[in-house]
TIROTOR-830993 format. One line per field, with one value per residue (C-alpha): residue number from 1; residue in three letters; x, z, y. Coordinates in Angstrom, 1 decimal, always signed. Layout:
<recs>
num	(NUM; ...)
residu	(ALA; ...)
px	(X; ...)
pz	(Z; ...)
py	(Y; ...)
</recs>
This chain:
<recs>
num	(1; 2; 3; 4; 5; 6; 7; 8; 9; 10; 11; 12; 13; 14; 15; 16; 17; 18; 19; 20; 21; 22; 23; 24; 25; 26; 27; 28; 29; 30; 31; 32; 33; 34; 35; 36; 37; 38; 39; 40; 41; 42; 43; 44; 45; 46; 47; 48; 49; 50; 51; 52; 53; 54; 55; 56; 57; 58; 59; 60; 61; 62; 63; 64; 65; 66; 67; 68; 69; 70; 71; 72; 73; 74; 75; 76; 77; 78; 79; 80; 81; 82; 83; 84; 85; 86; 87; 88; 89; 90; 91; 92; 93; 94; 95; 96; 97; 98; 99; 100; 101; 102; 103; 104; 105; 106; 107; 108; 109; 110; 111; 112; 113; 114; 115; 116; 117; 118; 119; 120; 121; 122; 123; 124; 125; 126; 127; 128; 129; 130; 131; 132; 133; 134; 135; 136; 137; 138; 139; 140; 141; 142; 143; 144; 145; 146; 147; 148; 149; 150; 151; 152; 153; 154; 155; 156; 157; 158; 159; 160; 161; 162; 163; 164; 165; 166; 167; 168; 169; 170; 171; 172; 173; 174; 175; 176; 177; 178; 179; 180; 181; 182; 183; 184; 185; 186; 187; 188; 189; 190; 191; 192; 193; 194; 195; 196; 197; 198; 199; 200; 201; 202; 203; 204; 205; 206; 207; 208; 209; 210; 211; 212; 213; 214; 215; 216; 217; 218; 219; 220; 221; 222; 223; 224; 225; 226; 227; 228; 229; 230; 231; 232; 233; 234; 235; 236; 237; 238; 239; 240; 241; 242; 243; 244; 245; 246; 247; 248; 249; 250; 251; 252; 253; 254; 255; 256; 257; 258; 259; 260; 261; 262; 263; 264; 265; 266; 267; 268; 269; 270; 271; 272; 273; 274; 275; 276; 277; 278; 279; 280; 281; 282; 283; 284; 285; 286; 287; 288; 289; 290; 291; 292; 293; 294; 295; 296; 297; 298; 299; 300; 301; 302; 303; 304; 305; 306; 307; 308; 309; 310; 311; 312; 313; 314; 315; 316; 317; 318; 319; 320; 321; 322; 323; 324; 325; 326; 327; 328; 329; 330; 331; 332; 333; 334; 335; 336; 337; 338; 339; 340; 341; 342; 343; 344; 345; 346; 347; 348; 349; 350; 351; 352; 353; 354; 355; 356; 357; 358; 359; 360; 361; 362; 363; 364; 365; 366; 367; 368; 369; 370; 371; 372; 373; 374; 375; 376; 377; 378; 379; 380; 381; 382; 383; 384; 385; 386; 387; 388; 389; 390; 391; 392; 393; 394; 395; 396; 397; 398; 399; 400; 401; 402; 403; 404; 405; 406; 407; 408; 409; 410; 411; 412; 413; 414; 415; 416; 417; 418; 419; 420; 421; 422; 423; 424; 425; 426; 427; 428; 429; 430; 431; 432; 433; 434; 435; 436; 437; 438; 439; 440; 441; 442; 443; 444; 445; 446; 447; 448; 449; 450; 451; 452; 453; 454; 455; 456; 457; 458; 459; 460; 461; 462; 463; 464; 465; 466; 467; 468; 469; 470; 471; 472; 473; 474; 475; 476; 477; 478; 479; 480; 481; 482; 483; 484; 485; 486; 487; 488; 489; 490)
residu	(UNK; UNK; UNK; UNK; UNK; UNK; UNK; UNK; UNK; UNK; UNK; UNK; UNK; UNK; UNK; UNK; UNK; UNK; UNK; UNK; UNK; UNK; UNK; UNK; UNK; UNK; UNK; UNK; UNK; UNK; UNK; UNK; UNK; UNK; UNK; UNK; UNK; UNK; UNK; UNK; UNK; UNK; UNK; UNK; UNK; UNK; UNK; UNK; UNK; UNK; UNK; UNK; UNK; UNK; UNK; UNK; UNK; UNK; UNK; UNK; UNK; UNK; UNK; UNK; UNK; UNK; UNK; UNK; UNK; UNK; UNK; UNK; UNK; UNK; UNK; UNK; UNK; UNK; UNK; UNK; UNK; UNK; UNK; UNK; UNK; UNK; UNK; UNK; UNK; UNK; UNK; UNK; UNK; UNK; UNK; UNK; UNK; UNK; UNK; UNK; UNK; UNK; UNK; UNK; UNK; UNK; UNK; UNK; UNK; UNK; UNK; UNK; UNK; UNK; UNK; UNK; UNK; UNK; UNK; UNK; UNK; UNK; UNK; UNK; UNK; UNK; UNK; UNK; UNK; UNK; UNK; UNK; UNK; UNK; UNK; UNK; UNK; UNK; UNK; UNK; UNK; UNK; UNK; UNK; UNK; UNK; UNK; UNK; UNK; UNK; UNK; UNK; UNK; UNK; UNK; UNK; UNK; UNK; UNK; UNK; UNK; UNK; UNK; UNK; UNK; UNK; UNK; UNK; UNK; UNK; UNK; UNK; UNK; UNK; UNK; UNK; UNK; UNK; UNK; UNK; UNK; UNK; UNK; UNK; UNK; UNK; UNK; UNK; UNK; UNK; UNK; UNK; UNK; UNK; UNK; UNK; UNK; UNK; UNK; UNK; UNK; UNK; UNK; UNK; UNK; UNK; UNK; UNK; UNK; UNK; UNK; UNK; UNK; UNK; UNK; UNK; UNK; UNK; UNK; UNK; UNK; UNK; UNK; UNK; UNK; UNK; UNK; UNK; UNK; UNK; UNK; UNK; UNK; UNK; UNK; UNK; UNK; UNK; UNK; UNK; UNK; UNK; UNK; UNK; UNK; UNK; UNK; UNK; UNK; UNK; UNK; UNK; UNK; UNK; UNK; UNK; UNK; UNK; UNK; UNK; UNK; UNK; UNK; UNK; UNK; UNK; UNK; UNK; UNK; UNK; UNK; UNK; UNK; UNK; UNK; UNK; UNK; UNK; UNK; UNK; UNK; UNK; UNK; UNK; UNK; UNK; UNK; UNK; UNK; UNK; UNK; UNK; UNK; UNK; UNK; UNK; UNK; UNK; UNK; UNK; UNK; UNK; UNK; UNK; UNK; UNK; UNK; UNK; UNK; UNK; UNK; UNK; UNK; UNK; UNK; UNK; UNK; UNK; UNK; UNK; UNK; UNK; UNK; UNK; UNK; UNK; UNK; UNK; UNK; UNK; UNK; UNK; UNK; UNK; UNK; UNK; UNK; UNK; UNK; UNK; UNK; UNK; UNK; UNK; UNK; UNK; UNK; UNK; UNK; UNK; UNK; UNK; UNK; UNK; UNK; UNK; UNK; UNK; UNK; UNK; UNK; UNK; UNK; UNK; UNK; UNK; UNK; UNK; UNK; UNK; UNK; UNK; UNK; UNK; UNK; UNK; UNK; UNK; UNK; UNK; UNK; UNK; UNK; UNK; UNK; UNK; UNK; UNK; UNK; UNK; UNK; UNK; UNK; UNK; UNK; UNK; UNK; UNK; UNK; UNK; UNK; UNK; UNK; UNK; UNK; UNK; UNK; UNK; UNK; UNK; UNK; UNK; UNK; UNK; UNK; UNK; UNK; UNK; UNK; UNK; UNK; UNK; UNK; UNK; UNK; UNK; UNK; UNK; UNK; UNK; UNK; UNK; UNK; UNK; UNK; UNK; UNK; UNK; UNK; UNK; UNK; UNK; UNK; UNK; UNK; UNK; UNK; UNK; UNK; UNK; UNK; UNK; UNK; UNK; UNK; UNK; UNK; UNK; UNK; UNK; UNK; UNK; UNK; UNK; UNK; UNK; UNK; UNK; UNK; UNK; UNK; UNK; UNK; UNK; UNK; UNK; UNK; UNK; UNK; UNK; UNK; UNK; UNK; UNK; UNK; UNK; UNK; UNK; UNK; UNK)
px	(-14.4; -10.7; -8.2; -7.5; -4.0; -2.8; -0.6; +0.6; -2.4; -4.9; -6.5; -6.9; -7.8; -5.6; -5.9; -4.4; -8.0; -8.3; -11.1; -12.7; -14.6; -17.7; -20.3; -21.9; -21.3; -23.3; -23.9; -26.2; -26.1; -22.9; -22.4; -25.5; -25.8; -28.3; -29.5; -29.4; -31.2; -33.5; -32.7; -30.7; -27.2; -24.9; -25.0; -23.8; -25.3; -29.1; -28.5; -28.6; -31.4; -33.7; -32.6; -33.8; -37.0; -38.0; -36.2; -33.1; -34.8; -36.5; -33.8; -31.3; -34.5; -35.0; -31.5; -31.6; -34.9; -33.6; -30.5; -31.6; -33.9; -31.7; -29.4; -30.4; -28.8; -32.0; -30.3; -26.7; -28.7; -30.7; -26.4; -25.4; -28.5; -27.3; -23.7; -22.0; -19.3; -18.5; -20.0; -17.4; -19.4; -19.2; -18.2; -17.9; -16.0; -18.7; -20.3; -17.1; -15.4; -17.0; -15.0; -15.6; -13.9; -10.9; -9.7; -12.5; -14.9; -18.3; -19.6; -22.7; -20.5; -18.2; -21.4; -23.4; -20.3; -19.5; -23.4; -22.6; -19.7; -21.1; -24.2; -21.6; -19.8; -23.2; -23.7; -20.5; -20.0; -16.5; -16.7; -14.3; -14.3; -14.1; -13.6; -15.3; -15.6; -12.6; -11.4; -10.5; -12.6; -9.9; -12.3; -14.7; -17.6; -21.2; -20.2; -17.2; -20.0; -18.1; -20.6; -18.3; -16.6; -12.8; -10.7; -7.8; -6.9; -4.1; -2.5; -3.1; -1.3; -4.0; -6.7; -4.3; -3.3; -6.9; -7.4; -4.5; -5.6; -9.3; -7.3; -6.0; -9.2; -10.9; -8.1; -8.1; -11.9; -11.4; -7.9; -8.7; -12.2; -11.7; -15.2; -13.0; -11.6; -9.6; -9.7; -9.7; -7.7; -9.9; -12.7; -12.0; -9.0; -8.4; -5.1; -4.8; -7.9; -7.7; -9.7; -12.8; -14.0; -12.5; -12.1; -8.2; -8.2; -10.6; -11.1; -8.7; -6.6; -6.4; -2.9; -2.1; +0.3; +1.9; +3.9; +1.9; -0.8; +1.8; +3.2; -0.2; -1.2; +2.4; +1.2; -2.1; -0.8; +1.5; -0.7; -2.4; +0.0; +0.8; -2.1; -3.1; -0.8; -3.2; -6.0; -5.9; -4.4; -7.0; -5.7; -7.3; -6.1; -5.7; -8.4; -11.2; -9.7; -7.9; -4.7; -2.2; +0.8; +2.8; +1.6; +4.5; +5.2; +3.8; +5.9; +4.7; +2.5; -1.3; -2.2; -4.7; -5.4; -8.8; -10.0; -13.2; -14.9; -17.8; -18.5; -20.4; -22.8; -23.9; -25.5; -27.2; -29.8; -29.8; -29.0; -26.3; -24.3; -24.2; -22.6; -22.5; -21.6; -18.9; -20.0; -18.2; -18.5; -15.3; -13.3; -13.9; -15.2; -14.9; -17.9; -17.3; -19.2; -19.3; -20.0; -18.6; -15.1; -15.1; -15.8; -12.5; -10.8; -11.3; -10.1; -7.1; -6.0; -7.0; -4.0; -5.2; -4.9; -1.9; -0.6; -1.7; -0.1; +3.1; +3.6; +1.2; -0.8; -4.9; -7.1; -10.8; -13.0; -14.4; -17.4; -18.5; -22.7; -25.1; -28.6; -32.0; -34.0; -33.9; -37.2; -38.1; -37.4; -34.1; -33.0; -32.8; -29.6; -28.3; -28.4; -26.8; -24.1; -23.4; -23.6; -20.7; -18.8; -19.3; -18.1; -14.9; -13.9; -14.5; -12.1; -9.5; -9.8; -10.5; -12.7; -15.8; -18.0; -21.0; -22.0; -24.5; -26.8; -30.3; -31.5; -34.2; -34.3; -31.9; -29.3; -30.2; -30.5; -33.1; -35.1; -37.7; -41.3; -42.0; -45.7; -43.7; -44.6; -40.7; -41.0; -44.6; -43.6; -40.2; -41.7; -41.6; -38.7; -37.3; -39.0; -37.3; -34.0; -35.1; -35.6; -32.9; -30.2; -29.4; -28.8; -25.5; -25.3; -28.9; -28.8; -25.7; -27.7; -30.4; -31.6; -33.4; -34.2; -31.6; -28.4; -29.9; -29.2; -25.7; -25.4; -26.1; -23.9; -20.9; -21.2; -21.1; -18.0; -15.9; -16.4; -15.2; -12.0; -8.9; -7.8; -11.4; -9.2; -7.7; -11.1; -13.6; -17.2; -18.6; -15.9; -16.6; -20.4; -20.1; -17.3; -20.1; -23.0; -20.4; -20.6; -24.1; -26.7; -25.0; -23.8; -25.8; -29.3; -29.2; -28.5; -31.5; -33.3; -32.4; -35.6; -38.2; -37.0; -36.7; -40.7; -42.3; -41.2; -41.9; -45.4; -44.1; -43.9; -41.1; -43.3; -44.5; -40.8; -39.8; -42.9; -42.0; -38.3; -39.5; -39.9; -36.1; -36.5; -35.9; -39.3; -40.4; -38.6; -38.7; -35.7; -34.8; -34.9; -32.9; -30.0; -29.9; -30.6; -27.3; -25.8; -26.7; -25.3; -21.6; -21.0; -20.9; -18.5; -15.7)
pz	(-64.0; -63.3; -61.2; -60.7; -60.5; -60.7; -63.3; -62.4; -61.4; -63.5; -62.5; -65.0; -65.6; -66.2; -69.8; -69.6; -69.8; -67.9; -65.7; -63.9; -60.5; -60.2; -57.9; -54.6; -51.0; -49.0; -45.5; -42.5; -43.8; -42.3; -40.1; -39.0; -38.7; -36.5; -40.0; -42.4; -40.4; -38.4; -35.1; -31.5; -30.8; -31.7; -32.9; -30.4; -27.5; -29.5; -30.5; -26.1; -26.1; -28.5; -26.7; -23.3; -25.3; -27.4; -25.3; -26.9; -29.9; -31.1; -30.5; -32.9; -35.4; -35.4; -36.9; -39.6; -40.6; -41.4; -42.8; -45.3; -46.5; -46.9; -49.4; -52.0; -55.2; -57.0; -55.5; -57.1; -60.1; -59.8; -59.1; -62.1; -64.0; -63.6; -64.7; -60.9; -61.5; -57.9; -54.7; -51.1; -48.8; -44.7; -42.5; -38.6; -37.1; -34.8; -37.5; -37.6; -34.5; -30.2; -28.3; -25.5; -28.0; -29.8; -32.5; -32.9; -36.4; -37.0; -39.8; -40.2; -41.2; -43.8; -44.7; -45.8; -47.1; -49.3; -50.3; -51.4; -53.3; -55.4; -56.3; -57.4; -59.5; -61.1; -62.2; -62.7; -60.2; -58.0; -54.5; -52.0; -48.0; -45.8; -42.7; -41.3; -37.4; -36.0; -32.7; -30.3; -32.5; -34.7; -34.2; -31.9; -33.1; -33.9; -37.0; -36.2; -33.4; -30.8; -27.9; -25.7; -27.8; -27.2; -29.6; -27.8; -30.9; -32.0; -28.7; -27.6; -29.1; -28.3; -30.5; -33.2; -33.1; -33.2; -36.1; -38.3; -37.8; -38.9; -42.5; -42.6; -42.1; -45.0; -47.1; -46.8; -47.7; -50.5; -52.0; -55.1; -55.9; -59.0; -58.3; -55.1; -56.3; -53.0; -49.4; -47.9; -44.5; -42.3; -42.9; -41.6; -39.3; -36.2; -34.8; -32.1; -30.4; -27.5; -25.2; -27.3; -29.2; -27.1; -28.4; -28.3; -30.4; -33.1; -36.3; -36.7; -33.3; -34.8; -35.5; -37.3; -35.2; -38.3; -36.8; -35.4; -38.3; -40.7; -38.5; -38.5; -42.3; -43.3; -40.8; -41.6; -45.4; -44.6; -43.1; -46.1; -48.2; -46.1; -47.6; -50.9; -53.1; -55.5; -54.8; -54.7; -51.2; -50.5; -48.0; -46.5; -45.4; -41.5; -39.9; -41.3; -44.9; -44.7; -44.2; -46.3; -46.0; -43.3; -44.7; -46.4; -49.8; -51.6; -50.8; -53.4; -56.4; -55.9; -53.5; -54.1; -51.9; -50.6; -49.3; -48.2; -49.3; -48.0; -49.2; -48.0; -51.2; -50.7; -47.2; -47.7; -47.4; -50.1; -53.6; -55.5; -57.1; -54.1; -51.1; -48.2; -44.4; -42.8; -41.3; -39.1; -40.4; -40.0; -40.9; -40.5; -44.1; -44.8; -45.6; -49.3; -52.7; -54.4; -57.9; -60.9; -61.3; -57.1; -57.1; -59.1; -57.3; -54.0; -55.6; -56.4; -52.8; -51.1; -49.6; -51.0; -54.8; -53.9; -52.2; -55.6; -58.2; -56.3; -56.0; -59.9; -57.9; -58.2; -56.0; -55.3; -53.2; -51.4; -49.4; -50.2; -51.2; -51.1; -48.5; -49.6; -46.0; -46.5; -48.5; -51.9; -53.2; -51.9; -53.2; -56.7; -55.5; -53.5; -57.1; -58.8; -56.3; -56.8; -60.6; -60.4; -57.9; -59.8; -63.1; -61.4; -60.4; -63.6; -65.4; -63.0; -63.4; -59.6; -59.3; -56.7; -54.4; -52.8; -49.5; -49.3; -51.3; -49.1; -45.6; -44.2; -46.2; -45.5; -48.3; -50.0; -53.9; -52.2; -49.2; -46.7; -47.8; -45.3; -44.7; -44.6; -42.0; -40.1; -40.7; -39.3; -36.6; -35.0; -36.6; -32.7; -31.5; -35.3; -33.5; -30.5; -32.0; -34.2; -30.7; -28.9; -31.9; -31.1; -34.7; -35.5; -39.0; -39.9; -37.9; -38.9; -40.3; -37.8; -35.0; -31.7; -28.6; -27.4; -29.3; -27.5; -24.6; -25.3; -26.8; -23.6; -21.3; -24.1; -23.2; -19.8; -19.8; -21.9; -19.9; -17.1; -19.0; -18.8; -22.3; -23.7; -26.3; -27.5; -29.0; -31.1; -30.0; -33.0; -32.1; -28.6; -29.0; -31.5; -29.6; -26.8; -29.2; -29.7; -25.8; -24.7; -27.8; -30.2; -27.0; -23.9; -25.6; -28.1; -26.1; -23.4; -26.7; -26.9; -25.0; -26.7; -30.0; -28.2; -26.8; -30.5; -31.1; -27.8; -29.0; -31.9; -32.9; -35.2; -38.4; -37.6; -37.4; -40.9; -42.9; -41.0; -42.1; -45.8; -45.9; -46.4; -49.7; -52.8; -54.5; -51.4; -51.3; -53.3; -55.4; -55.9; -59.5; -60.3; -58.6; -60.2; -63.5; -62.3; -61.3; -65.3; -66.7; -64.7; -64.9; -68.4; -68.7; -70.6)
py	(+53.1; +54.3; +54.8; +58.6; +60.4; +63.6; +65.4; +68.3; +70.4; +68.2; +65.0; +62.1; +58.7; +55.5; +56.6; +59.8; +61.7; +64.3; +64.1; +67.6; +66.2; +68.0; +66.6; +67.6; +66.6; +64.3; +65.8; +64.1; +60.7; +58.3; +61.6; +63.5; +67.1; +69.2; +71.5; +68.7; +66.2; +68.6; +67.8; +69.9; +69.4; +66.4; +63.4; +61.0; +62.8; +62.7; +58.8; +58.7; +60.6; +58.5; +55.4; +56.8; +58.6; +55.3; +52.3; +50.4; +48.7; +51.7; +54.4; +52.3; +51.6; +55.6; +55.7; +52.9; +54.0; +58.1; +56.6; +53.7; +56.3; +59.6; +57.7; +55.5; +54.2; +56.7; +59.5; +58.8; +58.3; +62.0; +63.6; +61.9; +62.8; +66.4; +65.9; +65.2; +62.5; +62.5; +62.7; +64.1; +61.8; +62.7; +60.0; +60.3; +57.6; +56.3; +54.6; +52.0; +51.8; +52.3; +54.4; +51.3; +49.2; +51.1; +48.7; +46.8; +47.7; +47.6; +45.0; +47.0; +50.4; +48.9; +47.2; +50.3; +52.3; +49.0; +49.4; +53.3; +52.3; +49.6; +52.7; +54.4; +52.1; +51.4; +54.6; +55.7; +58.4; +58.7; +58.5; +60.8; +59.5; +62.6; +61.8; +64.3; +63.6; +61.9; +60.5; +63.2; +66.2; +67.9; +70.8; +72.4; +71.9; +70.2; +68.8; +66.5; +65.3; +66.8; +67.6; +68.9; +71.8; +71.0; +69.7; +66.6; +64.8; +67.2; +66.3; +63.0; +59.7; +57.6; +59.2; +59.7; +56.1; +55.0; +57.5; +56.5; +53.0; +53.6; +55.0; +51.8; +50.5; +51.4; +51.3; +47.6; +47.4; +49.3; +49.7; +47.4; +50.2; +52.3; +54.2; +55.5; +58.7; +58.7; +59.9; +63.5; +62.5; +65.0; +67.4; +71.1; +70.7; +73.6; +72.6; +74.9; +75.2; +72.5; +74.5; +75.0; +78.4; +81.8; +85.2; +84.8; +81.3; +81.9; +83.9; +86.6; +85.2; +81.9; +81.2; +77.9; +74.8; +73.3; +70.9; +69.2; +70.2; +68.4; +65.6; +64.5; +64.5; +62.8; +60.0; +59.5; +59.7; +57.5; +54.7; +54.8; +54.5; +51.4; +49.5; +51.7; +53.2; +54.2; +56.1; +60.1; +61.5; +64.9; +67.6; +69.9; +73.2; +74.3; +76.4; +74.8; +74.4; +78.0; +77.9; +76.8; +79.1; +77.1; +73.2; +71.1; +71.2; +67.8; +64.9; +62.7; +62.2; +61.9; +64.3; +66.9; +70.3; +70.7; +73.6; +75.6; +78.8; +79.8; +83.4; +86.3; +86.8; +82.9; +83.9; +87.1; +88.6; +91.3; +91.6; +90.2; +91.5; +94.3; +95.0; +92.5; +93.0; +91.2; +87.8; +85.2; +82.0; +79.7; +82.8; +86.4; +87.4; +90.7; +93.0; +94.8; +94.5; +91.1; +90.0; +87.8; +89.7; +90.0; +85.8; +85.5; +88.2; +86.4; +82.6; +84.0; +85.8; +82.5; +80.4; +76.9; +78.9; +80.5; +77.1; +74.7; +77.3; +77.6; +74.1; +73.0; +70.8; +70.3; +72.4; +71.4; +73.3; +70.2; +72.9; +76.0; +77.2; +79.6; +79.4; +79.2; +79.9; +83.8; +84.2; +83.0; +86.6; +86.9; +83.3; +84.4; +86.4; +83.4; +81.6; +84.3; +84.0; +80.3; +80.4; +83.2; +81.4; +77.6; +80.1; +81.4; +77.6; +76.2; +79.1; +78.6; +74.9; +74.0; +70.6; +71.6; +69.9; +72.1; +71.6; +69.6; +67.5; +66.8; +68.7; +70.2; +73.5; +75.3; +74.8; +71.1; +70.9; +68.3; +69.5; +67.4; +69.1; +71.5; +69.3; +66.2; +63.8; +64.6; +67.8; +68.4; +66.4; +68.5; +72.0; +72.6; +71.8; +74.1; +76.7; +76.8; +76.0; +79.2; +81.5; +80.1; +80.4; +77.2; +76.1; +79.0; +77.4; +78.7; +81.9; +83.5; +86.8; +86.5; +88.1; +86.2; +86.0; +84.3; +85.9; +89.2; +87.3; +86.7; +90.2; +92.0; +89.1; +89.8; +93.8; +93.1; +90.7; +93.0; +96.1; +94.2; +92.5; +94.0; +92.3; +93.2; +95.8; +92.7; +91.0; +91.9; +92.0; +89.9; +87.8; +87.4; +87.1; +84.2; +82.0; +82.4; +81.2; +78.1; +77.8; +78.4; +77.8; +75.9; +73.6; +74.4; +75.3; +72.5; +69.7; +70.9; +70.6; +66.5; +65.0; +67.8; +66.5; +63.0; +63.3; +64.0; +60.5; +58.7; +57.2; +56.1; +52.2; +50.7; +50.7; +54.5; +55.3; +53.3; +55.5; +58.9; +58.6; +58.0; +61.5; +61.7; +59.9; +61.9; +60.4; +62.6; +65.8; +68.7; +69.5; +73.0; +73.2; +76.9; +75.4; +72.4; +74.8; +76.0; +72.6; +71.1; +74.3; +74.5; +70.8; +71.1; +73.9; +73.2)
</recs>
């Protein structure tokens, strides 16, 4: 394999070959996530919880077992199989430094990304680190593993300086690696939402801090620059991979803009092409009617496009995807909607990564079977998450118990506000979801998902978490119909 560097809005190889990165993203594997892995909350709160549910030994087993089995060297093989030549693989700090020992790095987390590295040499497949949970949260929310819902690292030196020096970290294990396409410096930054989710910080109140947005990615460039001056530099876009229109103009060669799209017509329900309601995702997406000529309409009014042509360098759209858990009838739109959207990247030339490669059925090419021996086991505690809304990610088009709850409480807090003319409701309702069932609810969830374990011995454990192994899963073969067929677009 090759180094990779940028020309002009192209990428290409040491050759001069220009070289189009279409893969998929790993999700729930060096950073967990409650959809992808099947489980409440966070990950650092629930890693507490199985140590008190199954004692010390056992809680950490629990881990190494889901973990050795949701990644193997078979399933870079199965992403190359369908034409992926790169993989945007998710990695929360945690699994290389303690926050009881700042500084100090974990042998066993180099260890396994060294493993993932050398799969991917072997089968020829580029891999992107996106550090996607950092010290001190540079979001709000479940999946930089913040439990807490506030966001300190866009203020405090001491996080930063424990941040920069993680870059540094793995640039030194792995600044001589040609099957390292590069390193995306964070995953979905929010730079002015210390406080957590409210209706005057979020959505269409959020309002970009780009100085300290872009003091921050010159240093953490910088640092590694310090050690690696080769690989690709990948920057994502404020807001959760957004905003682009206050971020400084490239300083230097190698650096490729990353941002997000997660579109209405992907979520559904209801037929595509057609008309779609407005959701709140990271963004306020507007309701209006979406199909192929809409996909392209909508690339093109984006910052990150606008950003990338102004300035001829690449753009890759490092998350975006459709959802499969809306009935098997309705997924055939869901498809449709990815195959336009993978079409409309491809003619504009933008690289692509969807979001994400194995979970528990909710958007995987590779899904747990439903009468797995996991997924038999925390059905119950699914269900509750399912009631209690407790799992937004899943439930953004759903209605439940529990979002009636904070439906009514949402009434009666704005007809009490005297700056309620000032918010949305959908806004206010879902910074409250944030608060109470994607924080509150989910982590009360931690010991029933804990208890379905508690009997279990280490080599029950080792041949339940099997059932993440792709010899074990069921791959959603129309998307990867769509995968084979957009890879190989010219």
């Amino acid at each position: 394999m090759q180094f990779l560097h940028t020309k002009g809005k192209k990428i290409v190889d040491e050759r001069g070959r220009e070289v189009r990165l279409r893969g998929i993203c790993v999700g729930g594997w060096m950073n967990l996530e409650n959809f992808i892995n099947g489980y409440p909350g966070t990950e650092t709160s629930l890693r507490e919880q199985m140590v008190r549910s199954l004692g010390e030994e056992r809680g950490k087993q629990f881990f190494t077992y889901m973990l050795d089995s949701f990644l193997r060297e078979e399933d870079i093989a199965f992403i190359r199989s369908f034409g992926g030549n790169c993989i945007r693989v998710a990695l929360n700090y945690r699994h290389f430094e303690a926050d009881e020992t700042p500084f100090c790095y974990k042998k066993e987390g180099f260890a396994r990304l060294h493993r993932l590295v050398s799969w991917c040499e072997r089968q020829k497949v580029y891999v992107i680190f996106d550090m996607h949970a950092v010290q001190g949260w540079q979001n709000t929310h479940w999946h930089s593993d913040n439990d807490g819902g506030i966001s300190l690292l866009w203020g405090d030196g001491g996080y930063q300086e424990r941040y920069l020096a993680l870059l540094r970290e793995i640039a030194r294990h792995f600044q001589d690696c040609p099957a390292v396409a590069g390193y995306e410096l964070m995953n979905e930054p929010s730079s002015s939402c210390r406080p957590g989710d409210y209706p005057y910080n979020m959505y269409e109140n959020f309002r970009p801090d780009y100085v300290r947005f872009n003091g921050l990615m010159k240093r953490a460039a910088k640092a590694i620059r310090e050690i690696d001056k080769r690989h690709l530099l990948f920057i994502e876009g404020d807001g959760y991979g957004h905003n682009f229109a206050g971020m400084e103009p490239p300083w230097e060669d190698n650096l490729v803009y990353s941002a997000h799209d997660y579109v209405v017509s992907g979520f559904g329900p209801g037929k595509y092409p057609g008309h779609f309601e407005e959701l709140h995702n990271d963004r306020v997406e507007a309701s209006g009617y979406w199909d192929e000529e809409k996909q392209i309409q909508h690339i093109l009014e984006t910052e990150g496009w606008k950003f990338t042509e102004k300035y001829q360098v690449p753009l890759w759209i490092s998350e975006f995807g459709s959802q499969y858990c809306t009935g098997e009838e309705d997924n055939v739109y869901r498809l449709a909607s990815m195959d336009d959207q993978l079409k409309a990247m491809n003619q504009l030339g933008i690289h692509w990564t969807p979001w994400t490669y194995k979970d528990c059925g909710t958007m995987g090419l590779v899904t747990l079977k439903e009468d797995s021996e996991y997924r038999k086991r925390i059905e119950p505690v699914q269900r509750m998450k399912g009631l209690l809304g407790a799992e937004n990610f899943t439930a953004w088009r759903s209605v439940c118990p529990g979002r009636q709850v904070t439906a009514e409480f949402t009434d009666y807090m704005l007809s009490l506000l005297t700056q309620a003319g000032s918010y949305t409701r959908e806004t206010f309702q879902k910074c409250m979801n944030y608060k109470l069932l994607t924080g509150f609810a989910a982590g009360v969830l931690q010991p029933e998902y804990g208890a379905v374990f508690a009997g279990c011995t280490a080599k029950e454990l080792e041949q339940i978490m099997r059932s993440f192994r792709l010899e074990n899963c069921t791959v959603n073969a129309p998307y990867l119909a769509v995968l084979k067929k957009r890879t190989q677009d010219a």
